[in-house]
N, C-alpha and C positions, 0 to 999 in steps of 0.2 A: 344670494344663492352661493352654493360651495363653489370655489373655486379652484379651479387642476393648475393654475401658469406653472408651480414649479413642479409638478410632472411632467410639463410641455417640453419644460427647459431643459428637464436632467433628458430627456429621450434626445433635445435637439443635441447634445451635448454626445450621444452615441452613433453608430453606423446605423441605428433605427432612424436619423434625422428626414430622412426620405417622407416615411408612413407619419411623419407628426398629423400633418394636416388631419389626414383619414383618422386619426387615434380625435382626435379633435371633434371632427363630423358626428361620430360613434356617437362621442358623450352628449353631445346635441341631440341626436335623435331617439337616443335612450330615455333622456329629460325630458325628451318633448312626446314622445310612446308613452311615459310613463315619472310621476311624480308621486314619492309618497304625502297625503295629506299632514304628517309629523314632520316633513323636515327642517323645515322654519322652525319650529321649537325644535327640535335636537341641537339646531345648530347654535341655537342661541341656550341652550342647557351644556354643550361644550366651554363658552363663554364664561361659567362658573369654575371650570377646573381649577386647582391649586395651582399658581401661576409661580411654581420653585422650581429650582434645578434641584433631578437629584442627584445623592450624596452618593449612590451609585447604581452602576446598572448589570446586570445578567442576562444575553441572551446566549450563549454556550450552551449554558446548562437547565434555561427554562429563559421565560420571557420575565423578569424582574426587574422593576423599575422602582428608586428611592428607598425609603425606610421609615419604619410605623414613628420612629424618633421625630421626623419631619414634621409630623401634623400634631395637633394639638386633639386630646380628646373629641370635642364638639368640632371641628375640620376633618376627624375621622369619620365620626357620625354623619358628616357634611357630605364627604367622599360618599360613602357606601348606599347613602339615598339617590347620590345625583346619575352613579352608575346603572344604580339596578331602573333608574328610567327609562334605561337600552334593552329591558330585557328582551325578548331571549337573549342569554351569552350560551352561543355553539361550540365554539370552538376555542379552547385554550388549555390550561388554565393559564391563567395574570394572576400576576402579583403586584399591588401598584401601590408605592407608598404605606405596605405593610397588610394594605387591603385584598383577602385571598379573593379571588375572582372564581370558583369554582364551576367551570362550565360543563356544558354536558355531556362533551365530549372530552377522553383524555387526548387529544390531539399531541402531544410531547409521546403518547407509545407509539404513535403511529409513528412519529417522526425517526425514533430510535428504532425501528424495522427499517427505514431504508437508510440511514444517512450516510453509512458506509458500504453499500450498494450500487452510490451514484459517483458520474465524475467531481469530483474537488470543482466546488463554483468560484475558485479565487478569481474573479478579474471575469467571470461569463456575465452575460444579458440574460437574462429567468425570467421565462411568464410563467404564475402561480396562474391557470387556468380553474373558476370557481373558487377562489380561493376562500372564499368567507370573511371571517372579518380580519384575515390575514395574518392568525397568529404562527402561521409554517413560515409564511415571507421574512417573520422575523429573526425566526431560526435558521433558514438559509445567509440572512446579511451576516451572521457570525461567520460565517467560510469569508467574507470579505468581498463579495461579487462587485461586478463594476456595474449591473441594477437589478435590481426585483421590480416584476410588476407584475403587479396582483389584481385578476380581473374577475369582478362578481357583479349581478345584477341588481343585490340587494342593497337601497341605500340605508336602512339600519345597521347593516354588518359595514358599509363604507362610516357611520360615525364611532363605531366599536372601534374601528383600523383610527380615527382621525383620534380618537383618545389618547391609544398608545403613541402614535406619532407625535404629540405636544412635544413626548420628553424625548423622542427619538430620531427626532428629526437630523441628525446626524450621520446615519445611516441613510443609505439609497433605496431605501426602500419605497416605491410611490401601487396607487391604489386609482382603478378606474370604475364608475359603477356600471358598466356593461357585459354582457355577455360574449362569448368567442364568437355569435355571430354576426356582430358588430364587427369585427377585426376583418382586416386585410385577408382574400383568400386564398392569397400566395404573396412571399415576401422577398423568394429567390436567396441570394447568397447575402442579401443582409438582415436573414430573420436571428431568430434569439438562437443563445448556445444550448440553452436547457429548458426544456418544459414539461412542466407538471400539470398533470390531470388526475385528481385524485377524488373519485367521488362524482363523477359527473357520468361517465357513459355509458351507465346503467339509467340515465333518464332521458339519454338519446333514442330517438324513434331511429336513427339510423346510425348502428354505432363507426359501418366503415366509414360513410359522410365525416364525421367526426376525428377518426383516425388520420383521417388523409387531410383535413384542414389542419389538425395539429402538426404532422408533417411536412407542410407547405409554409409553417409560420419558420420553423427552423432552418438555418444554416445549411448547406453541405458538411456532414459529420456531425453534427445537433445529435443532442440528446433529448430521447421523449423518456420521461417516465410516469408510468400510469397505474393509476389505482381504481380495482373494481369489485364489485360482486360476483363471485364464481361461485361454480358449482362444481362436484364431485364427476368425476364420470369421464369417459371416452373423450377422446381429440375431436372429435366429428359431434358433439353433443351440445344444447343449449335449450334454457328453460326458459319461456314465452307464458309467463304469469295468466290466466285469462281474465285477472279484474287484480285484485289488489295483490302487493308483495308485501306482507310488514307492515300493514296497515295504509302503506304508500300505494297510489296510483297511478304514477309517473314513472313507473321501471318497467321496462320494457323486454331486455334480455339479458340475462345472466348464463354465460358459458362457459365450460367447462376451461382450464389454464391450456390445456393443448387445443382448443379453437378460438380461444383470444389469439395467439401466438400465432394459429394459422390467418386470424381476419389482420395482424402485423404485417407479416410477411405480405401476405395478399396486398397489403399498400403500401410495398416497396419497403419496409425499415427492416433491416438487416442485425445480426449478434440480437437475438430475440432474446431475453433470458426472464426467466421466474424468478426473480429476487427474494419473497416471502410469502405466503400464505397465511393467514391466520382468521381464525372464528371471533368474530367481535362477542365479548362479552359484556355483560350487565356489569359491570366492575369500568368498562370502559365507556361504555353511553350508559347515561341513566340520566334522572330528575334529578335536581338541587335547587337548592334557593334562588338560584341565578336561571333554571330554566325550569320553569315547575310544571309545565305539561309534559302529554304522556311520553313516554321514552321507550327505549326498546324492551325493556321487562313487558311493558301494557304490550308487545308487540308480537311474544313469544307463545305457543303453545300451552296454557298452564300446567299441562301432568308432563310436557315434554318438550324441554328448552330445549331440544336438536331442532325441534318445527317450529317455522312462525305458525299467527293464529290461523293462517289458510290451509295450513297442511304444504308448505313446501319446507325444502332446508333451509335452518337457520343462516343467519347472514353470515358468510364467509367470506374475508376480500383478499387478493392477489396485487402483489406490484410486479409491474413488467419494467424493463428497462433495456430501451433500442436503439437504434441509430442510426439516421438519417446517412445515406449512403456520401463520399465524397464524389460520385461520378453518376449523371444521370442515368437511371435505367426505363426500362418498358413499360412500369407497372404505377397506376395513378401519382 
């Protein structure tokens, strides 16, 4: 079976060394909840990787690792069958050893909407909360952080994360396959500096719950930064789907940028700010080779990309960015 020790380690190795145990438990009862039938073979289809160091690497300016020089035509051809046995690829794109990884998300524009929005992570502790298969985590270790941890329930997108880690292990970046509600539900003044939730609490049935646990994992002075589904309209406003959003049935609420900000405030995090807003387009999620089911074109309106296919508004998402107060207050 996959083994975390040197997640255990880099965490004992931080002011998280408290929460090891529990971060431990987690992964225990998540395995033991829940096993996918493939991961004995993932794990052992990771075992085939090209076993080089590469010649160089890029995460500044995208996630790039080695050069098509390295491999040998039929080791390329090698490469590109062994990956796409992971398929779905969500979130990236990769470049690895010259192999373009086109996934189906442009996760790098999401990244360039906030990354000068947030505090400088030089030397912070980051939970990527949902992170998928962890290609933001790698973008954030380019600021230098003293750890990423990147937490998702899905064990396919954790051997997606253990791929790029072969050649990056270098970097602090570690990866759990649990969900936030496996985590500690208060951390006190030794939680993380910064946490990201980007994509997750539009499929919270309760999104303050959610608010307030992510604020509990944080520091005194923590930053939360969050990304959602919003919607147009009034401070007081929010749109309660009655069966599907987008072809999805897991979204629950999407509200308006001034009653996200108010359901903030409501759980104590303070300097609320709108950082970006933007209407995801088909140029940003869609089908490729690397994920060939439906995507958010199949998801849209056909005579009216403003509406998905249910008649509400197209998907528009919001990053917030707050801050864990340094001095206890009243409010959860």
């Amino acid at each position: 079976m996959f083994s975390f020790n040197d997640t255990y380690n880099a965490l004992s190795d931080t002011r998280l060394h408290p929460w090891v145990d529990q971060f431990k438990d987690a992964v225990h009862k998540r395995m033991a909840d829940y096993t996918h039938g493939n991961i004995t073979q993932w794990i052992e289809l990771l075992k085939q990787l090209p076993d080089i160091t590469p010649d160089q690497i890029d995460i500044t300016n995208k996630v790039a690792i080695g050069s098509r020089q390295q491999l040998s035509d039929s080791e390329f051809e090698q490469l590109e069958q062994l990956l796409k046995q992971f398929h779905p690829w969500r979130k990236g794109p990769y470049h690895l050893f010259g192999q373009h990884i086109d996934t189906e998300w442009r996760s790098d524009w999401k990244w360039d909407r906030i990354k000068n929005h947030i505090s400088p992570l030089k030397d912070r502790i980051v939970l990527d909360v949902g992170c998928g298969n962890g290609y933001h985590c790698w973008r954030m270790a380019a600021q230098e952080p003293k750890l990423v941890l990147g937490i998702d329930p899905s064990q396919l997108f954790l051997m997606q994360f253990a791929i790029m880690q072969k050649y990056l292990s270098n970097h602090p970046v570690h990866y759990l396959p649990v969900g936030l509600e496996y985590l500690p539900q208060n951390m006190g003044k030794q939680g993380f500096d910064t946490i990201f939730s980007m994509g997750v609490l539009y499929h919270r049935r309760s999104p303050i719950d959610h608010i307030i646990h992510l604020k509990n994992l944080l520091k005194p002075g923590g930053e939360l930064v969050l990304e959602t589904l919003v919607i147009d309209g009034e401070d007081d406003q929010c749109l309660i789907p009655r069966d599907r959003y987008a072809q999805m049935n897991n979204v629950w609420f999407l509200p308006t940028t001034g009653m996200l900000k108010n359901w903030m405030r409501k759980c104590g995090l303070e300097d609320v700010q709108v950082a970006n807003v933007s209407t995801t387009s088909t140029e940003e999620q869609r089908a490729t080779d690397w994920m060939t089911f439906q995507s958010l074109e199949d998801y849209l309106d056909p005579h009216d990309k403003g509406l998905t296919i249910e008649g509400y508004p197209a998907p528009k998402r919001a990053f917030m960015v707050a801050q864990k107060p340094l001095q206890k207050n009243k409010k959860p």
